[in-house]
C-alpha positions as CSV (number, residue, x, y, z in Angstrom):
1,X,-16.2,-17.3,-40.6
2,X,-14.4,-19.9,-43.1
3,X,-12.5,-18.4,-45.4
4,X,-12.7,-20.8,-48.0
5,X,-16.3,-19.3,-48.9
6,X,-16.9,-17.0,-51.2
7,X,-20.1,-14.7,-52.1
8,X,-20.0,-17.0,-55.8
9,X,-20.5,-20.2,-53.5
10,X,-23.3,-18.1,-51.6
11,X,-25.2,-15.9,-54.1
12,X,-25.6,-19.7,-56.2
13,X,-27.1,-21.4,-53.3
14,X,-29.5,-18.4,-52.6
15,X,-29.8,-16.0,-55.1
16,X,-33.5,-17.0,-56.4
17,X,-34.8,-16.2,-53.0
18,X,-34.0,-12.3,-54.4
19,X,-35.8,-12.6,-58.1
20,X,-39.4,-12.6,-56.6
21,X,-38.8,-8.7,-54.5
22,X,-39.5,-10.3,-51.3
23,X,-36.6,-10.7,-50.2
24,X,-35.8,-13.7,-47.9
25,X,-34.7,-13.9,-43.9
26,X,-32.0,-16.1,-42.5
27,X,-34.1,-19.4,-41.9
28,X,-34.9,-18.6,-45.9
29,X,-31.4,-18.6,-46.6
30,X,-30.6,-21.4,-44.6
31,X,-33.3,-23.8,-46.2
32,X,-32.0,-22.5,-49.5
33,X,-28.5,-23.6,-48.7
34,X,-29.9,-27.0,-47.0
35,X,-28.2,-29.1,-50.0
36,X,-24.9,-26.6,-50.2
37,X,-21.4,-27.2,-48.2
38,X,-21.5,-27.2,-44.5
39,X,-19.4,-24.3,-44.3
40,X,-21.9,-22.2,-46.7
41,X,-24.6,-23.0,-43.6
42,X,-21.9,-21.8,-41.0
43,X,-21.5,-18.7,-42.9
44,X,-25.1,-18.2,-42.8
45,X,-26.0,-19.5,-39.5
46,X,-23.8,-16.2,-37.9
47,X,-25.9,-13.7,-39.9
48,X,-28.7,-11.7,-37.7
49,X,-31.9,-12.3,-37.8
50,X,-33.4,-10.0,-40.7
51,X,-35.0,-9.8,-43.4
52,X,-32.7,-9.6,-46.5
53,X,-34.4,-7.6,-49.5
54,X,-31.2,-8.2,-51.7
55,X,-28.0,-9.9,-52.3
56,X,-26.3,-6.5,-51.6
57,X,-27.7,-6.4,-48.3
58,X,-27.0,-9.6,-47.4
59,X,-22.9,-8.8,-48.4
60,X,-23.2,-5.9,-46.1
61,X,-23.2,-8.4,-43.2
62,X,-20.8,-10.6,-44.6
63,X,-17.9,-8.2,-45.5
64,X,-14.7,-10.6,-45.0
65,X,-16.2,-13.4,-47.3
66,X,-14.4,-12.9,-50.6
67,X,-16.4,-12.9,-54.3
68,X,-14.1,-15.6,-55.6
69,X,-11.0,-17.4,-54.6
């Protein structure tokens, strides 16, 4: 995964996906992130296919990506 990502970079692309309690799966996240950096999409393109019912949860697959740089 790039390293120059970080969970900041992430949660602002697709954090209002998690205010409604539905939670969002990764073609949610993906078309959330549409108008982020590329590498944001690659970081999310790896994740399984789930359904994500929180920012938290979505971390939990993403465990190398840093919160800030």
């Amino acid at each position: 995964m790039p390293s120059h990502v970080t969970r900041i970079e992430i949660a602002d692309s697709v954090e209002h996906l998690f205010t409604g309690g539905s939670g969002a799966d990764r073609q949610d996240l993906l078309s959330a992130a549409a108008q982020a950096r590329p590498e944001i999409r690659q970081v999310l393109e790896q994740l399984p296919e789930r359904r994500y019912t929180s920012l938290r949860r979505l971390w939990e697959e993403l465990p190398l990506i840093p919160v800030g740089l």
